[in-house]
mmCIF file as gemmi writes it, N, C-alpha and C atoms, coordinates in Angstrom:
data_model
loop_
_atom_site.group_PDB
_atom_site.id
_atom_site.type_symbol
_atom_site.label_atom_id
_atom_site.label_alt_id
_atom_site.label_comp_id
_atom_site.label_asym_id
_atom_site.label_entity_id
_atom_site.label_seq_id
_atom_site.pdbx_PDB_ins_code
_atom_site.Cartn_x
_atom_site.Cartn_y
_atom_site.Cartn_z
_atom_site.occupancy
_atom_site.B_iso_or_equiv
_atom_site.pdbx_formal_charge
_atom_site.auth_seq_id
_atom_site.auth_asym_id
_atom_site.pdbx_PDB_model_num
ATOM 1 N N . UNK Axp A 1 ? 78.8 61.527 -55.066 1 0 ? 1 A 1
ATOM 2 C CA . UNK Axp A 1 ? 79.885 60.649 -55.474 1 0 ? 1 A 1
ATOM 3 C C . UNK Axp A 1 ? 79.462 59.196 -55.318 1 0 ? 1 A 1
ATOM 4 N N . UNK Axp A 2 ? 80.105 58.455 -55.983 1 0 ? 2 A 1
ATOM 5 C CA . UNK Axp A 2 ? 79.759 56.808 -55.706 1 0 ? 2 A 1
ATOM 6 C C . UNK Axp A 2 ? 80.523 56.101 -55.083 1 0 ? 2 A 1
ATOM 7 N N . UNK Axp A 3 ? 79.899 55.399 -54.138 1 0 ? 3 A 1
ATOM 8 C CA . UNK Axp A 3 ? 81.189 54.724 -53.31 1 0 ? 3 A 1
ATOM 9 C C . UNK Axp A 3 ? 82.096 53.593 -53.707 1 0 ? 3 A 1
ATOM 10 N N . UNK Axp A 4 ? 83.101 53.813 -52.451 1 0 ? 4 A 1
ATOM 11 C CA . UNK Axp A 4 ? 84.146 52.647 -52.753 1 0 ? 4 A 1
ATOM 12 C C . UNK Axp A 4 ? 83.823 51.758 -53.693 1 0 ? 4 A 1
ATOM 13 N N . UNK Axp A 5 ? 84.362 51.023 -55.101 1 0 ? 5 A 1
ATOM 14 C CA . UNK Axp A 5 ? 84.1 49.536 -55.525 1 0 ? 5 A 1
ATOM 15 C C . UNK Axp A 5 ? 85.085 48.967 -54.835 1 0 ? 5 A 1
ATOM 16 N N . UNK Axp A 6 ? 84.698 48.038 -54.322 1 0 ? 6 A 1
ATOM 17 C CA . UNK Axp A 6 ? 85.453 46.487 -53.016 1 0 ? 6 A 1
ATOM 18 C C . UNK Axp A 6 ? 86.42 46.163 -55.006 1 0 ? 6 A 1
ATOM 19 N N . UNK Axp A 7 ? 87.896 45.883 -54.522 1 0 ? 7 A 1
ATOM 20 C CA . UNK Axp A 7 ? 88.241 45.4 -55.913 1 0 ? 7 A 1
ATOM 21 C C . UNK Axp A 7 ? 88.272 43.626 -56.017 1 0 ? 7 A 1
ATOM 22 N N . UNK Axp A 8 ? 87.996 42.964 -56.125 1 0 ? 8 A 1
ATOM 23 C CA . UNK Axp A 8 ? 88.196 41.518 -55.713 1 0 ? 8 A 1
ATOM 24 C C . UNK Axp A 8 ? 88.459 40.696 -57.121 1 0 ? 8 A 1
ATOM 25 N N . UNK Axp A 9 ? 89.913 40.679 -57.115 1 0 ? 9 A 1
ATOM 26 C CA . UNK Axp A 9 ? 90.934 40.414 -58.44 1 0 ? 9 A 1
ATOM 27 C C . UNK Axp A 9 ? 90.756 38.947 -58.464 1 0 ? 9 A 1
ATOM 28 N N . UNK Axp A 10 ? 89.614 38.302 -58.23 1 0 ? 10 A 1
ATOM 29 C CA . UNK Axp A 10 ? 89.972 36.697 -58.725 1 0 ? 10 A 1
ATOM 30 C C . UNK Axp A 10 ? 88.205 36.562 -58.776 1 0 ? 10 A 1
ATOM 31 N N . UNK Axp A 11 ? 87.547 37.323 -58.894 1 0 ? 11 A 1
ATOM 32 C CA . UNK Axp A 11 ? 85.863 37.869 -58.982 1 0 ? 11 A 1
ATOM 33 C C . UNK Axp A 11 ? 85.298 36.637 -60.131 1 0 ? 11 A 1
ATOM 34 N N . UNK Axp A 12 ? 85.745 37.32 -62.024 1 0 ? 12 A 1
ATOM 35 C CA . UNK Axp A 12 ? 85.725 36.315 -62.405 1 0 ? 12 A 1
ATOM 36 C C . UNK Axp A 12 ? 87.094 35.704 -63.3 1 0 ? 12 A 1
ATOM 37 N N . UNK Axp A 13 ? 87.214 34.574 -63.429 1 0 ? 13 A 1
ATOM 38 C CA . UNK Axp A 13 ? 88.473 33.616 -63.668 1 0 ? 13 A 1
ATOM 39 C C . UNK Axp A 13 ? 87.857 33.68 -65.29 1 0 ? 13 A 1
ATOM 40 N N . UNK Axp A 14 ? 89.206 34.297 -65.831 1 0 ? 14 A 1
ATOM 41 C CA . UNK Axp A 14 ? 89.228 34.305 -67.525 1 0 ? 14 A 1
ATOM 42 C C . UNK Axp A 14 ? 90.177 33.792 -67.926 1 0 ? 14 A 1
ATOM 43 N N . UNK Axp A 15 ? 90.22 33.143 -68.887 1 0 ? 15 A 1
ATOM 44 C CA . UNK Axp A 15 ? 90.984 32.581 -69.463 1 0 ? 15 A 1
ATOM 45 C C . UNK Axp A 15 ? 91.557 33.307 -70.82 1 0 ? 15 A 1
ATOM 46 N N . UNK Axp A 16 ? 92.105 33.671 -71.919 1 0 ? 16 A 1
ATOM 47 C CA . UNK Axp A 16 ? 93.047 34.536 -72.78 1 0 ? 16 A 1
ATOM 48 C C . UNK Axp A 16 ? 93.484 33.459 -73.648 1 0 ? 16 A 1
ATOM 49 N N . UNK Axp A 17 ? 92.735 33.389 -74.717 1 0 ? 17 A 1
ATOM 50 C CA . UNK Axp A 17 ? 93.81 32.643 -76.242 1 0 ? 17 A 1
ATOM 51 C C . UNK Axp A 17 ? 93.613 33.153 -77.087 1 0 ? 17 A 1
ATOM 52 N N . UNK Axp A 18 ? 94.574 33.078 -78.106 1 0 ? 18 A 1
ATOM 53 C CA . UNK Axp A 18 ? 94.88 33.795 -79.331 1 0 ? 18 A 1
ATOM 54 C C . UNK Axp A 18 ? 93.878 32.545 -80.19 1 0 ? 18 A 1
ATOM 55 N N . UNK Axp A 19 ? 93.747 33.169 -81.949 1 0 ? 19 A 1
ATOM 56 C CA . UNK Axp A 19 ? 93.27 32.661 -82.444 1 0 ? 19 A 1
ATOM 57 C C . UNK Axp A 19 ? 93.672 33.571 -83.548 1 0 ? 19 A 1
ATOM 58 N N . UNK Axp A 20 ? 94.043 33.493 -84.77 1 0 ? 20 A 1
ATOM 59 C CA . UNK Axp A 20 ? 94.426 34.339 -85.819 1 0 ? 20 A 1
ATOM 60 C C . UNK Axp A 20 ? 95.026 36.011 -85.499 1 0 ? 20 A 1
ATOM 61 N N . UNK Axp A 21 ? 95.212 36.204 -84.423 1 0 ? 21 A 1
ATOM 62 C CA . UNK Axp A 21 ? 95.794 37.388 -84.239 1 0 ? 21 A 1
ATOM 63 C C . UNK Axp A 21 ? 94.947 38.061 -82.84 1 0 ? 21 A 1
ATOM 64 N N . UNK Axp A 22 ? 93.657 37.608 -82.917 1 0 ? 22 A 1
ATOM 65 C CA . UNK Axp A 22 ? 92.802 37.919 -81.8 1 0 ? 22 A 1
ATOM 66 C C . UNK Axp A 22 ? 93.186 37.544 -80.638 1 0 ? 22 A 1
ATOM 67 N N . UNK Axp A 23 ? 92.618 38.37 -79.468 1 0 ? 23 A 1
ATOM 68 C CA . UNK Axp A 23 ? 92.161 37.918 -78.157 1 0 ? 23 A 1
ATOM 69 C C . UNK Axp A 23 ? 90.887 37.426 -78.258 1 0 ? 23 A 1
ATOM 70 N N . UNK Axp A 24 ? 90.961 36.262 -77.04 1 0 ? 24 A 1
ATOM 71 C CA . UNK Axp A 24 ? 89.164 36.073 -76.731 1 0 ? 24 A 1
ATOM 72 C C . UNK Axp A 24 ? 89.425 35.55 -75.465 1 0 ? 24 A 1
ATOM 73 N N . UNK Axp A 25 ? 88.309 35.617 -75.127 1 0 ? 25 A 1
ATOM 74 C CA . UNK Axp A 25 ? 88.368 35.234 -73.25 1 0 ? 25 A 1
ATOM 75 C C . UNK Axp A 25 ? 87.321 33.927 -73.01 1 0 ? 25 A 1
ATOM 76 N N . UNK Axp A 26 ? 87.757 33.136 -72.305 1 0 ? 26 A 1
ATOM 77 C CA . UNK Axp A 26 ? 87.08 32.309 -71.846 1 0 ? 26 A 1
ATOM 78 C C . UNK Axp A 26 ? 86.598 32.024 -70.536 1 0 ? 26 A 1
ATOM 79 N N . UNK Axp A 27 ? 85.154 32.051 -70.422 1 0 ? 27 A 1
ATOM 80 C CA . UNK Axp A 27 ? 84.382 32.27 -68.969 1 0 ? 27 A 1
ATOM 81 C C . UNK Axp A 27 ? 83.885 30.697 -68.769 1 0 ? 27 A 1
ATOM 82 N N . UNK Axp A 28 ? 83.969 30.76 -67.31 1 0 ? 28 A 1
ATOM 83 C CA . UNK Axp A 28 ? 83.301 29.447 -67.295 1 0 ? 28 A 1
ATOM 84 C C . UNK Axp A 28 ? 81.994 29.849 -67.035 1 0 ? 28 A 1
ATOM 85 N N . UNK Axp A 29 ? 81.405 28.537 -67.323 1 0 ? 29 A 1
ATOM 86 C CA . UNK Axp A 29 ? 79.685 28.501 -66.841 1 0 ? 29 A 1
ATOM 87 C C . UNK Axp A 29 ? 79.008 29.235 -65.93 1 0 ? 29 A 1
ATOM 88 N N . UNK Axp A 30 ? 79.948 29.152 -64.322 1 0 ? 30 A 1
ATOM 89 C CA . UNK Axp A 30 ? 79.607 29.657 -63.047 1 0 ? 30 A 1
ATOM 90 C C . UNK Axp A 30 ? 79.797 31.163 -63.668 1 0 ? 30 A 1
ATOM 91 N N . UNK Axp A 31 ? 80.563 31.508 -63.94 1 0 ? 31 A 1
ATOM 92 C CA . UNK Axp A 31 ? 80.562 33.188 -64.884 1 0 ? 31 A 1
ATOM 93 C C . UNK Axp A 31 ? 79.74 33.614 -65.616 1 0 ? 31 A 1
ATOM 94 N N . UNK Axp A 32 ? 79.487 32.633 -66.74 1 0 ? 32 A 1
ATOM 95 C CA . UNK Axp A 32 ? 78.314 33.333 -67.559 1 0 ? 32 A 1
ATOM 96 C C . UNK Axp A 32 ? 76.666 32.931 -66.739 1 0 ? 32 A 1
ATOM 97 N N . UNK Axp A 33 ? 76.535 32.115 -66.041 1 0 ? 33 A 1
ATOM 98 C CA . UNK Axp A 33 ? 74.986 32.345 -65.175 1 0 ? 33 A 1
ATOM 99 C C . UNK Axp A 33 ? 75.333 33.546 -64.448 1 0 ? 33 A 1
ATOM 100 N N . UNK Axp A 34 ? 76.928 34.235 -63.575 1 0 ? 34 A 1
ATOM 101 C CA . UNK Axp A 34 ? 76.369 35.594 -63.112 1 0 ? 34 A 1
ATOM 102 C C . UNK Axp A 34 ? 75.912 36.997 -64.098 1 0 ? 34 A 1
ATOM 103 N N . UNK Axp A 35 ? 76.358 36.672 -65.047 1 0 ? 35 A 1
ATOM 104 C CA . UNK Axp A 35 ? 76.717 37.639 -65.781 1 0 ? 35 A 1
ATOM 105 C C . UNK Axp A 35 ? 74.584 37.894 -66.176 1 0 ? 35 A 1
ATOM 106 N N . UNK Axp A 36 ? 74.225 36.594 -67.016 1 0 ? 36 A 1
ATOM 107 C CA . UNK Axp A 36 ? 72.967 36.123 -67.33 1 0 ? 36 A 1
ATOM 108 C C . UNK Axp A 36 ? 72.043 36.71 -66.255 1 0 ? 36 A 1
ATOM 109 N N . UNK Axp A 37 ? 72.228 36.247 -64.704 1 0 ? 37 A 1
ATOM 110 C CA . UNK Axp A 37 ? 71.316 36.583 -63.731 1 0 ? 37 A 1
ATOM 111 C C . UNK Axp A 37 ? 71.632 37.575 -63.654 1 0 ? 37 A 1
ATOM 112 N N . UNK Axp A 38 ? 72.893 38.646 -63.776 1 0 ? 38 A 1
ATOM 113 C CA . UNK Axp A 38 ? 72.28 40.598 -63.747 1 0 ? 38 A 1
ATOM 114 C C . UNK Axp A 38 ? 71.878 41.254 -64.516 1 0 ? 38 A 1
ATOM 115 N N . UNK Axp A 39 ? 71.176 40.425 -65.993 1 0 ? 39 A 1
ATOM 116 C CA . UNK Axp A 39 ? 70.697 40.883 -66.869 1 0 ? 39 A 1
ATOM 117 C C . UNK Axp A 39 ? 71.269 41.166 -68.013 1 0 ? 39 A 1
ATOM 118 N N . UNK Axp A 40 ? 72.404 40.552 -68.157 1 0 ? 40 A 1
ATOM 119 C CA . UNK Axp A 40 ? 73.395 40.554 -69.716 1 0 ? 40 A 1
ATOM 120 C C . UNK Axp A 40 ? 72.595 39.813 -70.419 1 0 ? 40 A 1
ATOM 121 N N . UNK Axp A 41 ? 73.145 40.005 -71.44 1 0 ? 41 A 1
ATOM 122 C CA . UNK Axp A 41 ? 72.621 38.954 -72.547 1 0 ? 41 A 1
ATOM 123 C C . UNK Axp A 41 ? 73.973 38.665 -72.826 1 0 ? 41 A 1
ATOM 124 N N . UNK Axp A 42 ? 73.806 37.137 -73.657 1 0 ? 42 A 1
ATOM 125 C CA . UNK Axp A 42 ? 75.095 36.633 -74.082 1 0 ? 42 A 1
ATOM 126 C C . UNK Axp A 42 ? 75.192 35.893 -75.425 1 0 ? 42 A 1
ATOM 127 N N . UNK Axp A 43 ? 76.116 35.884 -76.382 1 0 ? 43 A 1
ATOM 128 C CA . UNK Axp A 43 ? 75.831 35.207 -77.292 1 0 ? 43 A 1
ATOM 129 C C . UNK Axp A 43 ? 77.716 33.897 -77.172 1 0 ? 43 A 1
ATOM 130 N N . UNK Axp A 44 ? 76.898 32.997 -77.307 1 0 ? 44 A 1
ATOM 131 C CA . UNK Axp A 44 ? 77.847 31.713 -76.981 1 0 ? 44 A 1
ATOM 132 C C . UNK Axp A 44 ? 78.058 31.203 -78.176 1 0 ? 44 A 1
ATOM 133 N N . UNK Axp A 45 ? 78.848 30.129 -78.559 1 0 ? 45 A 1
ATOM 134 C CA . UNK Axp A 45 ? 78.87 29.058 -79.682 1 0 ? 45 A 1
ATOM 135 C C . UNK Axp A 45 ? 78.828 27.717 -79.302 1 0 ? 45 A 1
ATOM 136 N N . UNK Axp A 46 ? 77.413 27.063 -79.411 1 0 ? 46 A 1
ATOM 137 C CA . UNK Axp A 46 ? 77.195 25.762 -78.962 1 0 ? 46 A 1
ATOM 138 C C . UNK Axp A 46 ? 78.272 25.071 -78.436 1 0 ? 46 A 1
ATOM 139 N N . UNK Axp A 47 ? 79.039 25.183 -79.86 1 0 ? 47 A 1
ATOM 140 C CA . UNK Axp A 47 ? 79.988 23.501 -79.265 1 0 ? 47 A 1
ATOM 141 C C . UNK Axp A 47 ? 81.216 23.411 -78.355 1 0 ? 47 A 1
ATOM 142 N N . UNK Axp A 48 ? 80.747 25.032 -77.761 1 0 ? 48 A 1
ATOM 143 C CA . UNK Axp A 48 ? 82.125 25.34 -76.865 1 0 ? 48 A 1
ATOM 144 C C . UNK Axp A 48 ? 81.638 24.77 -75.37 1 0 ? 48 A 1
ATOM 145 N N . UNK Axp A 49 ? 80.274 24.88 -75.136 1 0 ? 49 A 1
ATOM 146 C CA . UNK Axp A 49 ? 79.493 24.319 -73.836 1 0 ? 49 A 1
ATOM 147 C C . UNK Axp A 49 ? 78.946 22.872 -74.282 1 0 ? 49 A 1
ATOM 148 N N . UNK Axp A 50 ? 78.411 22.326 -73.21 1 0 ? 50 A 1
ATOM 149 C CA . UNK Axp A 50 ? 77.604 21.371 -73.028 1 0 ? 50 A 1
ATOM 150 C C . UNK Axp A 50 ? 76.418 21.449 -72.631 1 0 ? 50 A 1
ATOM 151 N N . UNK Axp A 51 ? 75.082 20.758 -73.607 1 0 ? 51 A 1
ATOM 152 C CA . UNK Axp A 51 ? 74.004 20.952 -73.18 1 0 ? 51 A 1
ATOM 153 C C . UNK Axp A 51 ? 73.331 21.083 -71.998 1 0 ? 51 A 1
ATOM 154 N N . UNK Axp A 52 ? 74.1 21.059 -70.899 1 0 ? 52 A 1
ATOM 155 C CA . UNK Axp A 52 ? 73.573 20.673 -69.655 1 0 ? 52 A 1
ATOM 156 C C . UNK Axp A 52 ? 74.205 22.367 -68.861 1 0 ? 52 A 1
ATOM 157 N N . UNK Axp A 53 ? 75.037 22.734 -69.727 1 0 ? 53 A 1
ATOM 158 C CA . UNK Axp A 53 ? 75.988 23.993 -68.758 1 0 ? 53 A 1
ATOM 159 C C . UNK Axp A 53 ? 74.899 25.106 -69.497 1 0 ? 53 A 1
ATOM 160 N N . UNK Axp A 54 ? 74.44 24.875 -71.064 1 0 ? 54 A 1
ATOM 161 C CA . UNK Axp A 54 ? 73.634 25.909 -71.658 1 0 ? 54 A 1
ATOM 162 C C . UNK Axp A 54 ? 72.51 26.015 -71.161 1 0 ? 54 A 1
ATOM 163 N N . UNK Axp A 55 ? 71.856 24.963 -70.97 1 0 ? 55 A 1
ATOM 164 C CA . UNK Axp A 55 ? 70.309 24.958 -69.72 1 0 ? 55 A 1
ATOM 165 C C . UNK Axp A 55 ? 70.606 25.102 -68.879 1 0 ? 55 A 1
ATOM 166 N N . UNK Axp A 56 ? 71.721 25.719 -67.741 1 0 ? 56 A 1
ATOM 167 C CA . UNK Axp A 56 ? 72.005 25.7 -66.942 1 0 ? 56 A 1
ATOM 168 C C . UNK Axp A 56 ? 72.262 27.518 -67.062 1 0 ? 56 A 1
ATOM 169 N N . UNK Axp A 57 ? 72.942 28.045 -67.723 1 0 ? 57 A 1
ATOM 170 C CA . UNK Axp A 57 ? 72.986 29.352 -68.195 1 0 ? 57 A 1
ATOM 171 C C . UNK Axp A 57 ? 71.821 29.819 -68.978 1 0 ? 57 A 1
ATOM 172 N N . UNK Axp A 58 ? 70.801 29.488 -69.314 1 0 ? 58 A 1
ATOM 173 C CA . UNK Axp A 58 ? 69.429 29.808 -69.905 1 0 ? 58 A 1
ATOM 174 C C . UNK Axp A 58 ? 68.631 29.733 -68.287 1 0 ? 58 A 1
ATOM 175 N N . UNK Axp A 59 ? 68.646 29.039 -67.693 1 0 ? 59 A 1
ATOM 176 C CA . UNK Axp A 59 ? 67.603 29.227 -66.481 1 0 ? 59 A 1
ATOM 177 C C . UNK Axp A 59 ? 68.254 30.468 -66.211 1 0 ? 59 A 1
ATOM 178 N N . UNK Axp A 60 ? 69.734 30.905 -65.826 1 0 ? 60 A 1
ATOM 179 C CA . UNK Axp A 60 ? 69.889 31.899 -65.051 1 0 ? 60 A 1
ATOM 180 C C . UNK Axp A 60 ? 69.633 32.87 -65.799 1 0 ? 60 A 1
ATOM 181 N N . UNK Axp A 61 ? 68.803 33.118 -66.622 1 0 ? 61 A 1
ATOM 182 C CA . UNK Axp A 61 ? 68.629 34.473 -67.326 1 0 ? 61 A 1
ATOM 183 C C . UNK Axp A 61 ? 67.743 35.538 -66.737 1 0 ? 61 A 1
ATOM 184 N N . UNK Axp A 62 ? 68.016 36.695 -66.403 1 0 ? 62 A 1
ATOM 185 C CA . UNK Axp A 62 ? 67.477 37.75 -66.087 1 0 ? 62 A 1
ATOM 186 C C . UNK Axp A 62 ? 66.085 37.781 -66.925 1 0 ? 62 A 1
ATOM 187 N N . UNK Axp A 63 ? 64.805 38.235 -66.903 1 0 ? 63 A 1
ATOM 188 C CA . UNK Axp A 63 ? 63.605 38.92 -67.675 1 0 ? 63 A 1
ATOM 189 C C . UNK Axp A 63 ? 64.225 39.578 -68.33 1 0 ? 63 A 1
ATOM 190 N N . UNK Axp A 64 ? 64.43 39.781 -69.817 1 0 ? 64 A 1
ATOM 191 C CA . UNK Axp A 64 ? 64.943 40.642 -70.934 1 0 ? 64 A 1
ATOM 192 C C . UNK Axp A 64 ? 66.064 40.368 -71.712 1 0 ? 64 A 1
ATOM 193 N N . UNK Axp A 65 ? 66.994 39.696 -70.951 1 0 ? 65 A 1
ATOM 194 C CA . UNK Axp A 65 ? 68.052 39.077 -71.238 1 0 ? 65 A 1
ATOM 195 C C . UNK Axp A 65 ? 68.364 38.023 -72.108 1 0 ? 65 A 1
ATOM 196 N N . UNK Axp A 66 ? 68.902 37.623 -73.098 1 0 ? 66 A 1
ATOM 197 C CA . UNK Axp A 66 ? 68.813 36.649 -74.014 1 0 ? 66 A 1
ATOM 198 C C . UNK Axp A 66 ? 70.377 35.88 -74.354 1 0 ? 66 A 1
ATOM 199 N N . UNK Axp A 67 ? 69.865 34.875 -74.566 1 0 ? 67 A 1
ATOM 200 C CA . UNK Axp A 67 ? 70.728 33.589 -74.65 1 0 ? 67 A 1
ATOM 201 C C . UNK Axp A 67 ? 71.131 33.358 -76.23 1 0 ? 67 A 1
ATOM 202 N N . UNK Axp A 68 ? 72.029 33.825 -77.078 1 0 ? 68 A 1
ATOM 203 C CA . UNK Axp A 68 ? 72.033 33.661 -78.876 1 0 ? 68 A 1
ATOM 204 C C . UNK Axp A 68 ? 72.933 32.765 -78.516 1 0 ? 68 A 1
ATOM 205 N N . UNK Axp A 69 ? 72.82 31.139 -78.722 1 0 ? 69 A 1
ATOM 206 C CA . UNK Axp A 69 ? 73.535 30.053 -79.606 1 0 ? 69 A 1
ATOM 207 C C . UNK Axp A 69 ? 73.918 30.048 -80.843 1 0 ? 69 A 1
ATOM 208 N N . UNK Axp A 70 ? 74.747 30.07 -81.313 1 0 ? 70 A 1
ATOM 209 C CA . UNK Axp A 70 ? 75.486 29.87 -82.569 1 0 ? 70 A 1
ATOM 210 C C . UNK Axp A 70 ? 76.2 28.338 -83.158 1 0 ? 70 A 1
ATOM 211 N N . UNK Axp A 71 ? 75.874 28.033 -84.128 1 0 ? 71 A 1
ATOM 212 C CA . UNK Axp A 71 ? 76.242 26.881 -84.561 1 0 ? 71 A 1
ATOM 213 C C . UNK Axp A 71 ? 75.308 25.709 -83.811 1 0 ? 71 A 1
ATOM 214 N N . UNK Axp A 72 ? 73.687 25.427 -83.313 1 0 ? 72 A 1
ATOM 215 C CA . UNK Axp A 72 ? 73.048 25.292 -82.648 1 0 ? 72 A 1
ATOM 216 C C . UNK Axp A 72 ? 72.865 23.997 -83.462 1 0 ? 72 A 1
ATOM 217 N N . UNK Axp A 73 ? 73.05 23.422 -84.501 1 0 ? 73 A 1
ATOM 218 C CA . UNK Axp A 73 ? 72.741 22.346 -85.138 1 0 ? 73 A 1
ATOM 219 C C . UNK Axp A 73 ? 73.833 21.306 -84.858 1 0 ? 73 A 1
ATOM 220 N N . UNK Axp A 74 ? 74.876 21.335 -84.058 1 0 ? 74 A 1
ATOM 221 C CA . UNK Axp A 74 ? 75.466 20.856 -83.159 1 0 ? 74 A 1
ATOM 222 C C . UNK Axp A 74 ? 74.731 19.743 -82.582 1 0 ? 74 A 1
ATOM 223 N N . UNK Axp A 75 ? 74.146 20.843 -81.362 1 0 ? 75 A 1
ATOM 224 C CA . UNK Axp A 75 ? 72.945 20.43 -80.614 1 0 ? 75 A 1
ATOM 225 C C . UNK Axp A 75 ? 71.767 19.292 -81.004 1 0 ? 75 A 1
ATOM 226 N N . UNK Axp A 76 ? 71.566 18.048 -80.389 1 0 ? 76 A 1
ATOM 227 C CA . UNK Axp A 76 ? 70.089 17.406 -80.582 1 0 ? 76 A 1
ATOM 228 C C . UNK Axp A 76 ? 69.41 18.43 -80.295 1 0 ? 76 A 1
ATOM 229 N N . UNK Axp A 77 ? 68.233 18.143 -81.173 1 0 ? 77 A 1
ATOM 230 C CA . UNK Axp A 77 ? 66.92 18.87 -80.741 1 0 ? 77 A 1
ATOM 231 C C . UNK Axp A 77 ? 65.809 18.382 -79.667 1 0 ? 77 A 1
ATOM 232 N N . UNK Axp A 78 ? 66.065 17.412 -79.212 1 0 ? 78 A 1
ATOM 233 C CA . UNK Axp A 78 ? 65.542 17.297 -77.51 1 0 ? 78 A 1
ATOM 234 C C . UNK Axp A 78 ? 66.702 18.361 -76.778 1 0 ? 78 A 1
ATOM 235 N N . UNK Axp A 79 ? 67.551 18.392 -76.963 1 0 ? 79 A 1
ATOM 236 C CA . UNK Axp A 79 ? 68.656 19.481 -76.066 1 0 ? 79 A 1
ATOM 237 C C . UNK Axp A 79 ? 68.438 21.081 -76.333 1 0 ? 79 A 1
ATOM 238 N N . UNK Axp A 80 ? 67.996 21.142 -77.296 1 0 ? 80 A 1
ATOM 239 C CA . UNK Axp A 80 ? 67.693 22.534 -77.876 1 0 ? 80 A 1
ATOM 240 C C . UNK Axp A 80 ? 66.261 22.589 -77.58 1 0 ? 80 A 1
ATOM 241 N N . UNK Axp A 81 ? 65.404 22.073 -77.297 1 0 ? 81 A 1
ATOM 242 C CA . UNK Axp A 81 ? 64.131 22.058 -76.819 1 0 ? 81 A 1
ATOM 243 C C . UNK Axp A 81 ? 64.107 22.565 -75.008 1 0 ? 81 A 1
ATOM 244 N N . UNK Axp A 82 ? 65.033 21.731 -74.657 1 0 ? 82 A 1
ATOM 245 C CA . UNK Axp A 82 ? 65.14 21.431 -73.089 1 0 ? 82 A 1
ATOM 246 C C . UNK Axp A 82 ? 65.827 22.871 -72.834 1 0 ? 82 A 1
ATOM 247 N N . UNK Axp A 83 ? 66.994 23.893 -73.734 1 0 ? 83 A 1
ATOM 248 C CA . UNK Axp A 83 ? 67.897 24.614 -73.441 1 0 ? 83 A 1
ATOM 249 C C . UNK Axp A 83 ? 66.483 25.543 -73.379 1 0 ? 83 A 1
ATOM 250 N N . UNK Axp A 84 ? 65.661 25.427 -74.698 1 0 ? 84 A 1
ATOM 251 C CA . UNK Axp A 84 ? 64.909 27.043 -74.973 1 0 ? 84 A 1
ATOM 252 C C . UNK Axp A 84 ? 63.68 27.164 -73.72 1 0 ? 84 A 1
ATOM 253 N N . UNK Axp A 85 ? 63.559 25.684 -73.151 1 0 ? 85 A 1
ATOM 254 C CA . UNK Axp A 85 ? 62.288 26.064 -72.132 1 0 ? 85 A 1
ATOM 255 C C . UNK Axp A 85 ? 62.847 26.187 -70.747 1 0 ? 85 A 1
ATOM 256 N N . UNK Axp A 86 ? 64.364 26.404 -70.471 1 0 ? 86 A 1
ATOM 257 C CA . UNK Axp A 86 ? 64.74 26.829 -69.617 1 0 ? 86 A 1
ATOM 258 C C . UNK Axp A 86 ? 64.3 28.42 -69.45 1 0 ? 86 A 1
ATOM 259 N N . UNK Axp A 87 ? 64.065 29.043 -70.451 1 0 ? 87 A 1
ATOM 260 C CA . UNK Axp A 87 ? 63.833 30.389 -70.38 1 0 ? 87 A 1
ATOM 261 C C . UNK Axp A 87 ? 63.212 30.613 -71.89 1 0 ? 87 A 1
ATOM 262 N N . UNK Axp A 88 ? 61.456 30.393 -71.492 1 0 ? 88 A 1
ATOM 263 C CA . UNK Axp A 88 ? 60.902 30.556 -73.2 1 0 ? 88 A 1
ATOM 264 C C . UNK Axp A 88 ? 60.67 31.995 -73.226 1 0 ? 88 A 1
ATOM 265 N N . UNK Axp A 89 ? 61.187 31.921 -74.779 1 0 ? 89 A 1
ATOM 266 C CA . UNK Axp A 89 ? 61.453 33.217 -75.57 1 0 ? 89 A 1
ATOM 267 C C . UNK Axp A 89 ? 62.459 34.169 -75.492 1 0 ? 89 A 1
ATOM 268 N N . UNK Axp A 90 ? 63.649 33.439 -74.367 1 0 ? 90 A 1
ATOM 269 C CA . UNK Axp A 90 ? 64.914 34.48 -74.173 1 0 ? 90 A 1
ATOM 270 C C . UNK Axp A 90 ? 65.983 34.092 -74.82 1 0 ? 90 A 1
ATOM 271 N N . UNK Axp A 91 ? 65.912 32.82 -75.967 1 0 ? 91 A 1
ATOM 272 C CA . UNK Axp A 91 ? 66.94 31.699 -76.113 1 0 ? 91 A 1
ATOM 273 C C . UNK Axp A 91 ? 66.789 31.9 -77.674 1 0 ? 91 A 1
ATOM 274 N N . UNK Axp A 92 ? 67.868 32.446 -78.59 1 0 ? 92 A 1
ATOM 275 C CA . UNK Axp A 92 ? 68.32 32.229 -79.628 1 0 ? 92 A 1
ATOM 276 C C . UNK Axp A 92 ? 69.159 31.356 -80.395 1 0 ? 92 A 1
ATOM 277 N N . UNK Axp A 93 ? 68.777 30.732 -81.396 1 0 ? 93 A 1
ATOM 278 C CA . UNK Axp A 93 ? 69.573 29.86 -81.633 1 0 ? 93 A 1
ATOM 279 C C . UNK Axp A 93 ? 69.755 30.268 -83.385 1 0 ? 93 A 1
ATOM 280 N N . UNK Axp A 94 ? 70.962 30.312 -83.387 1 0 ? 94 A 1
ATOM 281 C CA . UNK Axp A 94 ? 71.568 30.36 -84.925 1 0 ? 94 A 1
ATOM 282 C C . UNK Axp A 94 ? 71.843 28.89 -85.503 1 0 ? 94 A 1
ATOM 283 N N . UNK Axp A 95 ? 71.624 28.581 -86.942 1 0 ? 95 A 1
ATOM 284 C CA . UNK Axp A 95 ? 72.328 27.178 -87.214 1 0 ? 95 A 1
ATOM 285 C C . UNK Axp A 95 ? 72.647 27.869 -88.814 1 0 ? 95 A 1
């Protein structure tokens, strides 16, 4: 059998908005580096972070794990340079 899971209801802080009929959840930064450092992969949309929170969530990336940016032309390309060598070759970028 597997033991107890500890339940700890404030673990991570989501946020819930509608958008045409949808749910979507919103994680902060400190959330998506844990998620990144146990080996998720994540796919984000640039202009919802700041270059500094996305290199900041690209370092925390697990070996295997990958980072897909969307809408990445947002982004300067010194920032998109700086995001992808936080973790080279784990960092996708869509434009």
């Amino acid at each position: 059998t597997l033991g107890k899971v500890a339940y700890e209801p404030y673990y991570l802080k989501i946020n819930y908005f509608f958008i045409m009929g949808g749910i979507y959840m919103v994680l902060s930064t400190d959330n998506l580096c844990k998620i990144a450092s146990s080996g998720g992969s994540i796919k984000i949309d640039a202009s919802e972070k700041s270059a500094d929170n996305l290199y900041k969530i690209a370092k925390a990336l697990k070996k295997g794990a990958k980072l897909i940016l969307t809408n990445a032309s947002i982004k300067s390309t010194d920032n998109l340079c700086k995001i992808a060598a936080a973790s080279p070759g784990n960092v996708i970028f869509e434009f």
